[in-house]
C-alpha positions in Angstrom: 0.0 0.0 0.0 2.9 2.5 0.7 3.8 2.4 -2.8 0.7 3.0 -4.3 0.5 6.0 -1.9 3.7 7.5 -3.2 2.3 6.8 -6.7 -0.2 8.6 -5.9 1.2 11.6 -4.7 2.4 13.3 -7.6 -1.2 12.8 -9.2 -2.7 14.4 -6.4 0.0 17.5 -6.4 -1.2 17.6 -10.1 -5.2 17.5 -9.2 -4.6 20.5 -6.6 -2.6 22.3 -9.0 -5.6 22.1 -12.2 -8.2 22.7 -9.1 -6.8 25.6 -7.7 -6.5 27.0 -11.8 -9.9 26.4 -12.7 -11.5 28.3 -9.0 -9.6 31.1 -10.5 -10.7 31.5 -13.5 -13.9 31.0 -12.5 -13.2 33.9 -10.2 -11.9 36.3 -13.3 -14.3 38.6 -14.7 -13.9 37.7 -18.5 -14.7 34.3 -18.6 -13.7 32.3 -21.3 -16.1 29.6 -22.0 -14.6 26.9 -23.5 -11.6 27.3 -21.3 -13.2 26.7 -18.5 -14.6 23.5 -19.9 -10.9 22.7 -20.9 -9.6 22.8 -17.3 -12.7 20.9 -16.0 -12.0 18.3 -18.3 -8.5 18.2 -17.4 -9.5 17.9 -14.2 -11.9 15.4 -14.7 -9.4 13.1 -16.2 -6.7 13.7 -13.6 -10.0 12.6 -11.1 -10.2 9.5 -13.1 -6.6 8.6 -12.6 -6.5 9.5 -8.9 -10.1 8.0 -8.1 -8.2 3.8 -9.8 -5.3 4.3 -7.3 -7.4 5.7 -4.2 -9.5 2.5 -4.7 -6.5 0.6 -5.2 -5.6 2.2 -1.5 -9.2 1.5 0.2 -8.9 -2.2 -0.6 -5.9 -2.2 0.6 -7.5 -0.2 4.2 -8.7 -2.4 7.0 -10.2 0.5 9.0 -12.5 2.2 6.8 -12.4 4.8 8.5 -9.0 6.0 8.4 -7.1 9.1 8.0 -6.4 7.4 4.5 -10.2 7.4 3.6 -10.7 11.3 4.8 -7.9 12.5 2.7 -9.6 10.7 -0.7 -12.7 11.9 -0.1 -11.2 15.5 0.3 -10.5 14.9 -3.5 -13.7 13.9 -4.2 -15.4 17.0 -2.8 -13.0 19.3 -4.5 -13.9 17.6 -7.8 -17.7 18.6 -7.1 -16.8 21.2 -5.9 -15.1 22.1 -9.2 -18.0 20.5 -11.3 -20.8 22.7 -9.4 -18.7 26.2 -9.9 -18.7 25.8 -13.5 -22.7 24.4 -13.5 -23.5 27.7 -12.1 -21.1 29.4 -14.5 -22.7 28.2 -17.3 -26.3 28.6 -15.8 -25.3 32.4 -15.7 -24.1 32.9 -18.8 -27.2 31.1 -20.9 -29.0 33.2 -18.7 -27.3 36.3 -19.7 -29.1 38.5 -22.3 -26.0 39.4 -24.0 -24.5 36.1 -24.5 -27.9 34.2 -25.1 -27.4 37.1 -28.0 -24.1 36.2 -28.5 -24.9 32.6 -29.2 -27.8 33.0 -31.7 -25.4 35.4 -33.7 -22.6 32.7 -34.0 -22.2 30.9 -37.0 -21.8 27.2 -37.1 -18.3 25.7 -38.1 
């Protein structure tokens, strides 16, 4: 189990890191739309790869309840977190007269 926790460490440095980049830009006050789905996305999949070697490390756990098991799900809540941020994001902007403007004037590819 120790090695799949040091494994894991440099996925989860790289999770924090694309978290802490996306809150910001959602915090900006030009938002760029499909960026923001970019770094959700990225995060997404970095989630994906942390989420196989957490349960990797909770099979592994005898006491469910661990300090182990409160650390993933810290993870977890970011990544919702993240996901709810940019729901409400986009809720605003379809929302917005300008934009909703904005995207019956665009022409498709």
């Amino acid at each position: 189990m120790e090695d799949l926790i040091k494994r894991r460490s440099p996925i989860r440095a790289n999770f924090t890191k694309r978290f802490n980049v996306l809150i910001a830009a959602l915090n900006e006050e030009n938002l760029n739309w499909e960026d923001i789905e970019i770094k959700l996305c990225s995060l997404e999949r970095i989630a994906k790869d942390l989420g196989e070697y957490d349960d990797s490390i909770c099979n592994a756990l005898v006491d469910a309840k661990s300090e182990e098991y409160d650390k993933i799900e810290e993870y977890r809540e970011k990544l919702d977190v993240a996901r709810i941020r940019v729901k409400a994001y986009i809720g605003k902007l379809i929302l917005s007269p300008n934009r909703r403007y904005q995207l019956l004037q665009r022409k498709p590819n």
